[in-house]
C-alpha positions in Angstrom: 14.8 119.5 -187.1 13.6 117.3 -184.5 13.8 113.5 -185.6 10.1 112.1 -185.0 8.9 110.5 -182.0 5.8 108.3 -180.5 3.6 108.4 -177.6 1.4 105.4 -176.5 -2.1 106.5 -175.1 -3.4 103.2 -173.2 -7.0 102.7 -173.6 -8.8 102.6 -170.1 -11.2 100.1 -168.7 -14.0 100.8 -166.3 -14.0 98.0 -163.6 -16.8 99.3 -162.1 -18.9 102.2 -163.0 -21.8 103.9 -160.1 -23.6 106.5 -161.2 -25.1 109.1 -158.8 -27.0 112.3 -159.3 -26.6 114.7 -162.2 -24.9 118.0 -161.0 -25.5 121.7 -162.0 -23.4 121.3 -164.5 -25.4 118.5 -166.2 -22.8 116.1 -165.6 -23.4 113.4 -163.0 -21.2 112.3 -160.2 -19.5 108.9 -160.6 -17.6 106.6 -158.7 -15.3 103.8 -160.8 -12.1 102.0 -160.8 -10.3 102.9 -164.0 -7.0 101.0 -164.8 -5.0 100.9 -168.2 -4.7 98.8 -170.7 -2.1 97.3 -173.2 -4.4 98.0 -175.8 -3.6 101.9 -176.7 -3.1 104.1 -179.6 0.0 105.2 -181.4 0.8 108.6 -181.7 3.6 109.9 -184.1 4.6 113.6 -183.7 7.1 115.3 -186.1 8.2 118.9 -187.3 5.7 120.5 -189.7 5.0 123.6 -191.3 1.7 124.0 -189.6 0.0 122.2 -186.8 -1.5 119.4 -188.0 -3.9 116.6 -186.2 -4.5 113.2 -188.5 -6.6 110.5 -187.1 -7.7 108.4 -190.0 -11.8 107.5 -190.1 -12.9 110.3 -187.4 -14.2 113.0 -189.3 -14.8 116.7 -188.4 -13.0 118.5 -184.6 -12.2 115.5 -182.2 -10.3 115.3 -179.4 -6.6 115.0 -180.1 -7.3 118.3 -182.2 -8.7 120.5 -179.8 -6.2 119.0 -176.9 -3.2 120.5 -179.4 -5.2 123.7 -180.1 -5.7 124.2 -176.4 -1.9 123.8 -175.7 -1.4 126.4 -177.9 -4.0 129.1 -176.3 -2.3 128.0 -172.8 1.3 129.5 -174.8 3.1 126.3 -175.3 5.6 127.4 -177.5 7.2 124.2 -179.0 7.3 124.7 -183.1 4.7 123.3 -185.1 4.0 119.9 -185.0 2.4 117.0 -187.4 0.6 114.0 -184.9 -0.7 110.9 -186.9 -2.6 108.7 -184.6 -3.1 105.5 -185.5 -6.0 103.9 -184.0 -5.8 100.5 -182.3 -8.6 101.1 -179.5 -12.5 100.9 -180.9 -13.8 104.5 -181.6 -17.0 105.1 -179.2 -16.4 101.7 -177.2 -16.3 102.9 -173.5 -12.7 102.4 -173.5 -12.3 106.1 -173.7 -9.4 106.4 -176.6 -10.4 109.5 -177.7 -9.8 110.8 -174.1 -6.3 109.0 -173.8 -5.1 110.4 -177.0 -6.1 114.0 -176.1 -3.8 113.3 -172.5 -1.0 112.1 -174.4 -1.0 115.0 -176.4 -1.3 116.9 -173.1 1.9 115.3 -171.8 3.7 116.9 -174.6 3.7 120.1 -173.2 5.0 118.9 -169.2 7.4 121.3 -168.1 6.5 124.0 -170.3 2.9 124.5 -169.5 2.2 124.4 -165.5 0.7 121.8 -164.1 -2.4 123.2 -163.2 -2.8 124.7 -166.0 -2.4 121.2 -168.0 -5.0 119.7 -165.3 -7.6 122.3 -166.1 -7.1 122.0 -169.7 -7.9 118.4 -169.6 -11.2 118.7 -167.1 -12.3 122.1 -170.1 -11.4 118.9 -172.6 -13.8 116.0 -171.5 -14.8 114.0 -168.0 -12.1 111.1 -168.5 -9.2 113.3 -169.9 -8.0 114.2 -166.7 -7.5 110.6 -165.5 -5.6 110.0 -168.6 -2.9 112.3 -168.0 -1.3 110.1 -165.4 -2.9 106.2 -166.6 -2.8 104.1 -163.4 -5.2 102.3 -161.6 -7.1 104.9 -159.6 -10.4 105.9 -157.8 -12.0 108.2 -160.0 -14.8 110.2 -159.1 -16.9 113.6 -159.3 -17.4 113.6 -163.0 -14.0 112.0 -163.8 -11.8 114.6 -162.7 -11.5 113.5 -158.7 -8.4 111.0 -158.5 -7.3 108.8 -156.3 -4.1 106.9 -157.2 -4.4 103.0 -155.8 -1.5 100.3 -155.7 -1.8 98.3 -159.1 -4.0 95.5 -159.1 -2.9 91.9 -159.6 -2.2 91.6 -163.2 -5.8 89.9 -165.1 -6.0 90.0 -168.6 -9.7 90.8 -170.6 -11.0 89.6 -174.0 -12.6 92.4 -175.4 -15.8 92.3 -177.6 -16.2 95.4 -179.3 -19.4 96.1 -181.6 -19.6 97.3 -185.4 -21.0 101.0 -184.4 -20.2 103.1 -181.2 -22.5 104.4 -179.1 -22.8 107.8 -177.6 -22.0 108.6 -173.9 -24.2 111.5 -173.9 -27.6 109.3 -175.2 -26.4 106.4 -172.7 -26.3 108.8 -169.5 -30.3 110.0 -170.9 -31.2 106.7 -171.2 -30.0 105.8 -167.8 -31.9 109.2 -166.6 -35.0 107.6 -168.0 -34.4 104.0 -166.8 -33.7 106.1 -163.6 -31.0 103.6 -163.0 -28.8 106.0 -161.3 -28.2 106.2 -157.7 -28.7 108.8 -154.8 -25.9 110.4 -153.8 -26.1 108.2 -150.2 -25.6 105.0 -152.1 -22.9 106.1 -154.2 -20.8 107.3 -151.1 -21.7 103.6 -149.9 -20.5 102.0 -153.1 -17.0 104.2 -153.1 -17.0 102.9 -149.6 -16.9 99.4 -150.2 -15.3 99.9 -153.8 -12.4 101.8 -151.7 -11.9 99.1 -149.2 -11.7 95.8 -152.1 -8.9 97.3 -154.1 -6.7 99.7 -152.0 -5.0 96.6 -151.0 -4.3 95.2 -154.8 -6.2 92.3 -155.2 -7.1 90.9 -158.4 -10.5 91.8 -159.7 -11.8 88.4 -159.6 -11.4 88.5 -156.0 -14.3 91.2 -155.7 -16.0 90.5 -158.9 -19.5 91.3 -157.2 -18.4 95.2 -156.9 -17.7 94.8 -160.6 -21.2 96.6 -161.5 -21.7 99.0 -164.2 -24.6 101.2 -163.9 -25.1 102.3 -166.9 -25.3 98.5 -168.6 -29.0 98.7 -168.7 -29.1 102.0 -170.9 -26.6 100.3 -173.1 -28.6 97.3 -173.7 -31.7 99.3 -174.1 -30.1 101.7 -177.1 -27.9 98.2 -178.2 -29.6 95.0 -177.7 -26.9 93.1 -179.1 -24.5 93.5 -176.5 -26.3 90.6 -174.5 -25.4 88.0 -177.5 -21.6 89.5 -176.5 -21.9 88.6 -172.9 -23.8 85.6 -173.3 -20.4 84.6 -175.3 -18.2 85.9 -173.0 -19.9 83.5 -170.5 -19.5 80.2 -172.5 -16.1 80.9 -173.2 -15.6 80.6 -169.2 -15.2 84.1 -168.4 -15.3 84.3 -164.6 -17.0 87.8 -164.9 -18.8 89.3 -167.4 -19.6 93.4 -167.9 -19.9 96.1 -170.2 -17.5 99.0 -169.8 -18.2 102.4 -169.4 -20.6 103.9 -171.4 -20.7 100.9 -173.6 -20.8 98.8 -176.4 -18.0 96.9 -175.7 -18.1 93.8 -173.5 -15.5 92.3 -171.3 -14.8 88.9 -169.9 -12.0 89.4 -166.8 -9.6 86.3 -166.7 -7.1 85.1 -164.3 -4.4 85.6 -166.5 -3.4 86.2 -170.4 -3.2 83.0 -171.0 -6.7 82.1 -170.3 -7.9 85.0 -172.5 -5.9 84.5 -175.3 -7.1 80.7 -175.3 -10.8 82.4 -175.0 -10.4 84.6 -177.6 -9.1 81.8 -179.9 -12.1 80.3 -179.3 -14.2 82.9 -180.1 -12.6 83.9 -183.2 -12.4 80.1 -184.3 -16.3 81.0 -184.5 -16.3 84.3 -186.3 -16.5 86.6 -183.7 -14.4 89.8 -183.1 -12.4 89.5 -179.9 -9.5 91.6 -178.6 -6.9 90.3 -175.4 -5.5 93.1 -173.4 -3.7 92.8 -170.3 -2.9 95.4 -167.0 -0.6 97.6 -167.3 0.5 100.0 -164.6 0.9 103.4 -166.5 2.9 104.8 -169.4 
């Protein structure tokens, strides 16, 4: 028997997110700076009788499920296995968890299942799996699964502000549709453009914190009001930039470094608010 190990499955935040035309496929092209987080689930595998998938308060098929089912129809041979996930990044934030446990699950089966397969398995299992099988700070764009590595950025650090219920990605992208807050696909090249050019060198964030623009922030705040009191705090707790992240609800405050952070989260928790510190990482 195999003595039980863990996995760490970073939770991702969107730096930027541009949102261009929906495809064929009903997805729309994007173009976004993702880069990991020290924030990231827990993932304890073990021998079992049976394959087994526990992720306490997420009910009914989810991700890390189906990721482990998938393996299986792709051949991966390894007995069965028992994975208890224990949940440290906000269900349904934006901060795609759900996605990075799925691509930790993936990694598993590296250099029994080919490559390719593995890559395709992740793009059948959801737009920001793919990125997830390698976290790093990277270009990402089509629907998630285009990826560009990029040198890490300066190390920031974020104080999180995650809200009470999740929201959908899938009712965020229709409200966006209806805002029509999306871009043609001519001003997306231009923001990947310009997006490219600020952080292929490594800067820190703060150093092109106007690209830091999240297009679907006004569908968010249309389908969760409340997330404006979050980055109205976030402001007067002197974070130099202020944004939602990815499809939302969570808002983020960028700061120079942890230290900062921490002493704004303090501050916000000395008033009764929820707030999380999470630094850069460079991968797993």
């Amino acid at each position: 028997m195999t003595k039980a190990f863990e996995i760490f499955a970073p939770a991702k935040l969107n730096l930027c997110l541009y949102v261009g035309p929906s495809r064929d496929d009903g997805l729309h092209e994007i173009c976004s700076l993702f880069v990991p987080l020290s924030l990231a689930d827990r993932l304890v595998v073990s021998d079992a009788g049976e394959d087994e998938v526990l992720v306490p308060g997420i009910e009914g098929p989810e991700l890390t499920a189906r990721a482990l089912a998938a393996l299986r129809a792709e051949g991966w041979s390894r007995g069965p296995v028992r994975i208890e996930v224990e949940k440290v990044t906000p269900v349904a934030a934006g901060l795609g968890g759900g996605s990075a446990d799925a691509a930790a699950v993936l990694r598993l089966a590296r250099g029994a299942v080919p490559e390719a397969r593995l890559e395709a398995v992740a793009r059948a299992l959801g737009a920001d799996v793919s990125s997830q099988l390698d976290p790093g700070f990277a270009l990402v764009g089509g629907a998630g699964e285009e990826i560009e590595p990029l040198p890490a950025p300066h190390p920031f650090a974020a104080v999180l502000i995650p809200d009470p219920e999740g929201l959908s990605t899938a009712a965020v992208y229709a409200e966006a549709d209806r805002l029509g807050s999306t871009r043609s696909g001519e001003r997306l090249a231009e923001a990947r453009r310009r997006v490219l050019g600020a952080a292929v060198a490594g800067a820190h964030p703060l150093e092109y914190s106007s690209l830091l623009v999240n297009d679907l922030a006004p569908a968010a705040l249309s389908l969760r009001p409340s997330i404006a009191a979050a980055l109205e705090l976030l402001h007067e707790v002197g974070a130099p930039a202020s944004f939602v992240t990815g499809s939302g609800p969570t808002a983020v405050g960028l700061f120079p470094g942890r230290d900062e952070a921490v002493g704004a989260a303090t501050e916000l928790r000395a008033a009764g608010h929820e707030a999380l510190v999470a630094s850069s990482v460079e991968g797993i």
